[in-house]
C-alpha positions as CSV (number, residue, x, y, z in Angstrom):
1,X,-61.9,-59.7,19.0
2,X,-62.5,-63.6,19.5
3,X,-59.5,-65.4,21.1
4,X,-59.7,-68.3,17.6
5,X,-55.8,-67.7,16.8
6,X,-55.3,-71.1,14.2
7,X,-58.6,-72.1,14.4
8,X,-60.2,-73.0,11.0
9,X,-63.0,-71.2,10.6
10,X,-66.2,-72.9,10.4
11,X,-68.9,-72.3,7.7
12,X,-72.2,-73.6,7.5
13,X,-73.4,-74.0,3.7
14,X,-76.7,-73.4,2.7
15,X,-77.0,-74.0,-0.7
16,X,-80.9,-73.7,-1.4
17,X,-83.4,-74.1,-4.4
18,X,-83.2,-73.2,-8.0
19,X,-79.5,-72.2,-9.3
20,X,-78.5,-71.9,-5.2
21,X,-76.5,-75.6,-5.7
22,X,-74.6,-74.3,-8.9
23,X,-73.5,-71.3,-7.3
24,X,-72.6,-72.3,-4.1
25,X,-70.2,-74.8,-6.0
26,X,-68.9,-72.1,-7.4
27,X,-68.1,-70.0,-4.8
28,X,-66.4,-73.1,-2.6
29,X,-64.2,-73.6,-5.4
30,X,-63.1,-70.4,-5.2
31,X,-63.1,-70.0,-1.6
32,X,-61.1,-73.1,-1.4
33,X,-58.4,-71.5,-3.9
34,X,-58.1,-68.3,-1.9
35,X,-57.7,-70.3,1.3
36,X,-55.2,-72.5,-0.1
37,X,-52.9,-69.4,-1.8
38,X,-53.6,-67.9,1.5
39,X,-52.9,-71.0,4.0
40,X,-56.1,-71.0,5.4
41,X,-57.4,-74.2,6.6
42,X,-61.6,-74.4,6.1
43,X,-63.9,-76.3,8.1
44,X,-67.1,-76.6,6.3
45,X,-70.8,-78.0,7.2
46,X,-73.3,-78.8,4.3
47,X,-77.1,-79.0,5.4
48,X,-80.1,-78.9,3.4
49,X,-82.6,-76.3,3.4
50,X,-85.8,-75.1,1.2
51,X,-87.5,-78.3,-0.8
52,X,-84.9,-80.6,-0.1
53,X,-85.4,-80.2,3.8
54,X,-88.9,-80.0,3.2
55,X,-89.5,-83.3,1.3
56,X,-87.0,-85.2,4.0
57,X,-88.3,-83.4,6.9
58,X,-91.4,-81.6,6.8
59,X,-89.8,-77.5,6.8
60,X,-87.9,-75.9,4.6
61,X,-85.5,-74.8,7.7
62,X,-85.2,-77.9,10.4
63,X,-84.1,-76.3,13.7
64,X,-81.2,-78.3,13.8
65,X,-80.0,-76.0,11.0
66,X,-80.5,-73.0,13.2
67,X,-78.5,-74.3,15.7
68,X,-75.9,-75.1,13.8
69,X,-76.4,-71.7,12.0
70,X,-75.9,-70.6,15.8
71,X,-72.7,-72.3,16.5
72,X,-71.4,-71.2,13.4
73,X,-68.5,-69.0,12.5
74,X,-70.3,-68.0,9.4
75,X,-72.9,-69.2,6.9
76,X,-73.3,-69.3,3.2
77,X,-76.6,-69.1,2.0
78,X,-77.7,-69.5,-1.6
79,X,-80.9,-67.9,-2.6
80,X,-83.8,-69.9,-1.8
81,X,-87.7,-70.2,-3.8
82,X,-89.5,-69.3,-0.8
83,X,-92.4,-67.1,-2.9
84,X,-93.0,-71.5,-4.1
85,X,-93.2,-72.8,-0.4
86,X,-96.4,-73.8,1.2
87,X,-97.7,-71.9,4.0
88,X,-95.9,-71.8,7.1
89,X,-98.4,-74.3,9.1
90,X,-97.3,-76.6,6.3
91,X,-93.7,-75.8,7.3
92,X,-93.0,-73.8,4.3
93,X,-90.6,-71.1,6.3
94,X,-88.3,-68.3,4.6
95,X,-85.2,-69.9,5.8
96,X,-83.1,-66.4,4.8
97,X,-86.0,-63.9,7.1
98,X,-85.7,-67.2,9.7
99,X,-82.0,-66.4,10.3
100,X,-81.8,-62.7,9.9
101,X,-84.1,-62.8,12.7
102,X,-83.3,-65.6,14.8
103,X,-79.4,-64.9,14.7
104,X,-80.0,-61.3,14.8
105,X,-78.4,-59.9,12.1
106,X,-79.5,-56.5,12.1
107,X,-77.5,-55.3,9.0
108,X,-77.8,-56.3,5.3
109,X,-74.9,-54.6,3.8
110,X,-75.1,-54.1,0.0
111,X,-71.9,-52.4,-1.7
112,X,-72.9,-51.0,-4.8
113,X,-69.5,-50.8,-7.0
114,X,-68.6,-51.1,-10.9
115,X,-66.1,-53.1,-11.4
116,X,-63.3,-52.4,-14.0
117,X,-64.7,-53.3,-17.7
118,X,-67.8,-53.5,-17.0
119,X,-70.5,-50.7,-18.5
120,X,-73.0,-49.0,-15.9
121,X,-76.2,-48.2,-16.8
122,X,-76.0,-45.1,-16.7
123,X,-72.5,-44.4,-17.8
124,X,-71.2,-43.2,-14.4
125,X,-69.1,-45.9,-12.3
126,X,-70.8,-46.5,-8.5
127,X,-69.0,-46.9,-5.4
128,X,-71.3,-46.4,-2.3
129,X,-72.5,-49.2,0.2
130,X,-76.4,-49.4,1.7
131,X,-77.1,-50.5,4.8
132,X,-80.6,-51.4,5.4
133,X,-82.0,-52.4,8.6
134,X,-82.9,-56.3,8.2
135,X,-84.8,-57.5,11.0
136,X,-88.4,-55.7,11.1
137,X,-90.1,-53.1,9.1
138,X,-92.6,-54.7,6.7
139,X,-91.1,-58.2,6.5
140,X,-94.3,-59.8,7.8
141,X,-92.1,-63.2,8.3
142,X,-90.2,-61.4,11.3
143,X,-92.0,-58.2,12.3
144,X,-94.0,-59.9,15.2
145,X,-92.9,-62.1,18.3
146,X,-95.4,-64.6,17.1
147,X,-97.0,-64.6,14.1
148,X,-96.7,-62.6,10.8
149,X,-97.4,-59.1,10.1
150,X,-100.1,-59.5,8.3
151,X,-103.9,-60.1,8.9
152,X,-106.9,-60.9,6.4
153,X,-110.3,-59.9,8.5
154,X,-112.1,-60.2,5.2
155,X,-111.5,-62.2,1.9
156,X,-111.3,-58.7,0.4
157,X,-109.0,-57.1,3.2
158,X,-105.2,-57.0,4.4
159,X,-103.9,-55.2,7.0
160,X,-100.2,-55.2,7.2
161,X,-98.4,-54.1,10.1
162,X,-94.9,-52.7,10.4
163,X,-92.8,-52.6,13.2
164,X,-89.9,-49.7,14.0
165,X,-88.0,-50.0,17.0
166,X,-85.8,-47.4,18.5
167,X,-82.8,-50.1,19.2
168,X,-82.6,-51.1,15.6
169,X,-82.7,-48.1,14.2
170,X,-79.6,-46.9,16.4
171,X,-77.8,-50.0,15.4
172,X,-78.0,-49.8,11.8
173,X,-77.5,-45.6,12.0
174,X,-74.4,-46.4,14.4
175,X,-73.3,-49.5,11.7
176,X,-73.8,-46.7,8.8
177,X,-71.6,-43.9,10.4
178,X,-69.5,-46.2,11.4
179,X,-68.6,-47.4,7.7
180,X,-68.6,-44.0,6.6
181,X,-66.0,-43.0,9.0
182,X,-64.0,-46.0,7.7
183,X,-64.7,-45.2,3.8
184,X,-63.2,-41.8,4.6
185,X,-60.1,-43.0,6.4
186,X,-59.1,-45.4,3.4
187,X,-60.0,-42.6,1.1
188,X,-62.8,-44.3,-0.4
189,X,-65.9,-42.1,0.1
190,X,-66.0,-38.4,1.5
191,X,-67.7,-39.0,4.7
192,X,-71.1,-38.7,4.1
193,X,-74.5,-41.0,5.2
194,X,-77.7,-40.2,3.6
195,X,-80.9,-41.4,5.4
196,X,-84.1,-42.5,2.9
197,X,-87.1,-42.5,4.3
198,X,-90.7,-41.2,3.7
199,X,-91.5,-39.0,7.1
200,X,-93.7,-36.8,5.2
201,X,-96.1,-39.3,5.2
202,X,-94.9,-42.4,7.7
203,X,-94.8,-39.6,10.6
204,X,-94.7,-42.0,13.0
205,X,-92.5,-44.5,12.0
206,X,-90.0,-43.2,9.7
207,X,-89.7,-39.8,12.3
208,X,-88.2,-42.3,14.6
209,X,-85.7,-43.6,12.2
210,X,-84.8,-40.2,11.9
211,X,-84.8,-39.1,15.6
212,X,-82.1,-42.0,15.3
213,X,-80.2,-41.3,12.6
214,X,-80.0,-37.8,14.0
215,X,-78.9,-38.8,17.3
216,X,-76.1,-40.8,16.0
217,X,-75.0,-38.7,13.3
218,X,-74.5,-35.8,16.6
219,X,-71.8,-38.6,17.9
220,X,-70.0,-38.3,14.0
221,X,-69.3,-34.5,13.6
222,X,-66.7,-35.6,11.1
223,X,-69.1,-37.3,8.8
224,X,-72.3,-35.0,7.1
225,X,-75.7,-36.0,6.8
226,X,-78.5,-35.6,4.5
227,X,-82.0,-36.8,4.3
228,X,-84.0,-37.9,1.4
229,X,-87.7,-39.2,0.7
230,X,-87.8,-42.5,-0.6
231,X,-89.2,-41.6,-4.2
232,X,-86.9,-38.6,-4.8
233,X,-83.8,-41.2,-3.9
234,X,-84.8,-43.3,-6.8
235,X,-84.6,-40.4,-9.2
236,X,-81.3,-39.1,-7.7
237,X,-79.2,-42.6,-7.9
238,X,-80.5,-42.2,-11.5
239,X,-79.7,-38.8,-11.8
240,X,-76.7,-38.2,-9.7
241,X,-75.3,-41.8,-8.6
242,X,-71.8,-41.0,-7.7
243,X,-72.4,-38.2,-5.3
244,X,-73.6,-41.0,-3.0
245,X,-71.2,-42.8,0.1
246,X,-72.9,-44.7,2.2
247,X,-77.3,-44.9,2.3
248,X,-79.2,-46.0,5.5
249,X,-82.6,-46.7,5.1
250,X,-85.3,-49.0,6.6
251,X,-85.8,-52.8,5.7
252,X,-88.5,-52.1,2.6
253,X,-86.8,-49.0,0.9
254,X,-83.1,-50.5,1.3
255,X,-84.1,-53.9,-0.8
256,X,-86.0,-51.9,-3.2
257,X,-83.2,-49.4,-3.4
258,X,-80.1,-51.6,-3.3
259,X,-81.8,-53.5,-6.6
260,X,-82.0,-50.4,-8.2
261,X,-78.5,-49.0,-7.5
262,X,-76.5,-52.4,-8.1
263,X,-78.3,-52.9,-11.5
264,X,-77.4,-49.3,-12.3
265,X,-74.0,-50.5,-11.4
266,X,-73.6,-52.9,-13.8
267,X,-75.9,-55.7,-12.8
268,X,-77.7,-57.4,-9.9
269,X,-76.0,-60.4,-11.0
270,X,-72.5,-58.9,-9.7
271,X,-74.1,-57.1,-6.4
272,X,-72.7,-58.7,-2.5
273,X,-74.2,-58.7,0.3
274,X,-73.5,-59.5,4.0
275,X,-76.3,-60.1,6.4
276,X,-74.5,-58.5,10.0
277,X,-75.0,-58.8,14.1
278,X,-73.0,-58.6,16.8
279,X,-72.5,-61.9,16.8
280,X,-72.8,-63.8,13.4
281,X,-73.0,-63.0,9.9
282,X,-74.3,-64.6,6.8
283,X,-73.1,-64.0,2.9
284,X,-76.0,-64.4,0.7
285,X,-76.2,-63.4,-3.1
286,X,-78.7,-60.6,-3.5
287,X,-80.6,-62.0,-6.2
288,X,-82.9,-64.6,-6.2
289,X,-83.3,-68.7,-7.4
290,X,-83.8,-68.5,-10.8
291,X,-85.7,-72.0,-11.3
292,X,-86.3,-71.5,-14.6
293,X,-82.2,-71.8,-15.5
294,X,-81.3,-73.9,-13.3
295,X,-79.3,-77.3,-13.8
296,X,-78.1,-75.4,-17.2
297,X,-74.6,-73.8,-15.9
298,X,-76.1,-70.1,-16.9
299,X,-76.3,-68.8,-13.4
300,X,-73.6,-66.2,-13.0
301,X,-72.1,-67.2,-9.5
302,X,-70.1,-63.8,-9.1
303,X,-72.8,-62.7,-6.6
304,X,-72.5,-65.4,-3.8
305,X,-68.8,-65.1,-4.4
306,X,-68.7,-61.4,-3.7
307,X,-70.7,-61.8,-0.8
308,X,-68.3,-64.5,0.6
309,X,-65.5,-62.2,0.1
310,X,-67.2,-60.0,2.4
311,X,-67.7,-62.3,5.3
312,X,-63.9,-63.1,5.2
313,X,-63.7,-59.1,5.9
314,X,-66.3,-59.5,8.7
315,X,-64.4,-63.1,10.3
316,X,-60.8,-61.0,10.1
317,X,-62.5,-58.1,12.1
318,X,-63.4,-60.5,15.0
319,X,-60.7,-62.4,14.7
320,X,-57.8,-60.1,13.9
321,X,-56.2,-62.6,11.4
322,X,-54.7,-61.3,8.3
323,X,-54.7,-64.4,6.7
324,X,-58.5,-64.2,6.3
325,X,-58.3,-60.4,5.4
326,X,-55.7,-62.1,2.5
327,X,-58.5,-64.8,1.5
328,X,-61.1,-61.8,1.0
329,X,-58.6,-59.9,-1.2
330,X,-57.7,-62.7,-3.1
331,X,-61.7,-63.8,-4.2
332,X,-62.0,-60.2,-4.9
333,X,-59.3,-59.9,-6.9
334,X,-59.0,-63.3,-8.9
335,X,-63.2,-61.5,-9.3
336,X,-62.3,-58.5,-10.7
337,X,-59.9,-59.8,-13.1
338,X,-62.6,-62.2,-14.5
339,X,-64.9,-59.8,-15.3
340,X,-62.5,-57.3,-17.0
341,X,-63.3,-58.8,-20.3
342,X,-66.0,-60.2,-22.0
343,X,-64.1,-63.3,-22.5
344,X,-63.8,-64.3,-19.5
345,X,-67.3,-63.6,-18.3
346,X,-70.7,-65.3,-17.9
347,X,-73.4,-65.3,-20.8
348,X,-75.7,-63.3,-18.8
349,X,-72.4,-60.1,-19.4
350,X,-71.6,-61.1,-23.0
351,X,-69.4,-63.8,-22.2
352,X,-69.2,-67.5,-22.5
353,X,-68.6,-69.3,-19.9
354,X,-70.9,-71.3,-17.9
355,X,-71.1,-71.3,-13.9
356,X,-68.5,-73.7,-13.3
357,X,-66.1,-72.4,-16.1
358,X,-66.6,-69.2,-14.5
359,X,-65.4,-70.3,-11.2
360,X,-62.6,-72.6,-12.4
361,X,-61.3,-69.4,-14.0
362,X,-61.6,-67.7,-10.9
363,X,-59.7,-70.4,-8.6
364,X,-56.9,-70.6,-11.4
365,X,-55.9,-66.5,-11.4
366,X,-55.8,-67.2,-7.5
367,X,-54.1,-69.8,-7.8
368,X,-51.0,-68.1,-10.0
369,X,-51.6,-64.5,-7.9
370,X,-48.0,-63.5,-6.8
């Protein structure tokens, strides 16, 4: 627990390319409601990543935004256009991969839940969480000390390399079975963790995450495990989604898999996520920049806003301040409510509203919440 009693906690906003300055807006507008209702003071920090750092000062992520990502409390990141940046040389860096690895955050948490009044895809509501391991695998932007993962010998040859490491594989099994444990206690989930991976063919690699899993899951008699290939998960979130609690899986198969299960869901549009370490955390909206709508208020914000919510959860935790586990509630609940009918929703779920409507109908149920 950090010794920050009455300290404001400070935020460092990211807002990024495409619709990532709509709905980071957004979501201050409606973090600024829940820390009013909640008496929260905010101290927040706006720099500029992606093309707008770029064009003023050569990279798409100065290192005087690291630091300050470092000295943070937490950071708000909206998605970014890296697929568009130039090559690294050129200073066209991945500014989310940049501070997953630089800050460490070993754990991207997903939570895949339906919320009231709004259809899954498959007709069955979800409620599990995935937690993927985020800093190595077959991320070729931080799966090497120096240098990407990947190698060209030939115009008409790639090797890609992937790294597994025994310590991160324990943290994000340990992080997993630890949620688990905690979904059980509130009554949420019935204690279980199911590991994805593709031994049967990565023997190497993938039996290590296993041997991990394994070992940690012998320190969690309370919670079962199973173990599922990669490709046979796909077809059982399909088939059987809410016999799922909590998934731990590798960097690769966890973003594949959490796009999968969220849009089954409801929508990727709707799906949180928090980027985890010991040390710092970082909410980012799951889905991408969206170039081609943005500037047109059709961006559905309720990602980013989700995600927020969540690193409120994660500041209370180190701080032990119910005030911020009240803030987190409140943006989840003034959430909720919005998307219960159609309404009172975005185009992109039969509403509408544009981004900022969405959001000023947000901040307004917080702001009359008893």
């Amino acid at each position: 627990m950090l010794d920050d009693a009455g300290r404001p906690p400070g935020l460092l906003v990211l807002a990024g390319d495409g619709i990532g300055p709509e709905i980071t807006a957004a979501t201050l507008a409606v973090l600024r409601a829940a820390a009013a209702r909640a008496g929260v003071a905010l101290d927040l920090e706006e720099r500029a990543i992606g093309f707008r750092a770029l064009e003023a000062e050569g990279t798409t992520i100065p290192e005087a935004v690291v630091e300050a990502a470092g000295a943070a409390d937490g950071i708000i990141l909206g998605p970014v256009s890296h697929n568009a940046y130039p090559p690294r040389e050129a200073g066209g860096l991945n500014p989310s991969g940049e501070l997953r690895k630089r800050l460490k955050l070993f754990a991207n948490i997903r939570p895949v839940v339906t919320p009231p009044g709004v259809r899954p895809a498959t007709g069955t509501p979800l409620d599990l969480v995935i937690y993927r391991e985020n800093t190595e695998g077959f991320y070729a932007d931080r799966n090497l000390h120096l240098g990407p993962g990947e190698i060209m010998p030939t115009e008409d040859m790639v090797l890609s390399f992937r790294r597994v490491t025994r310590g991160a594989c324990l943290a994000i099994a340990r992080a997993a079975f630890a949620a688990a444990r905690a979904r059980k206690e509130r009554g949420v989930g019935p204690g279980r963790v199911t590991a994805v991976h593709k031994a049967n063919v990565l023997r190497f690699g993938d039996g290590l995450f296993l041997d991990c899993v394994r070992e940690v899951a012998r320190t969690y008699p309370e919670i079962a495990l199973e173990e599922i290939l990669v490709d046979a998960m796909c077809a059982h979130l399909v088939r059987r989604p809410a016999s799922f609690d909590v998934i731990v899986t590798t960097n690769m198969y966890g973003d594949i898999l959490s796009d999968l299960a969220t849009e089954l869901a409801g929508s990727i549009g709707l799906a949180a996520s928090l980027n985890a370490g010991e040390a710092a955390a970082m909410a980012q909206a799951q889905h991408g920049s969206a170039p081609d709508i943005a500037g047109r208020d059709l961006a559905n914000p309720a990602s980013l806003i989700g995600s927020t919510a969540m690193l409120f959860d994660w500041l209370a935790e180190r701080r032990g301040d119910a005030r911020l586990v009240q803030v987190a509630a409140l943006i989840r609940a003034g959430l909720a409510e919005a998307l219960r009918a159609p309404e009172t929703r975005t185009r992109d779920l039969g509403g509408t509203l544009g981004t900022a409507g969405f959001a000023a109908g947000i901040a307004g149920r917080i702001a009359a919440m008893g």
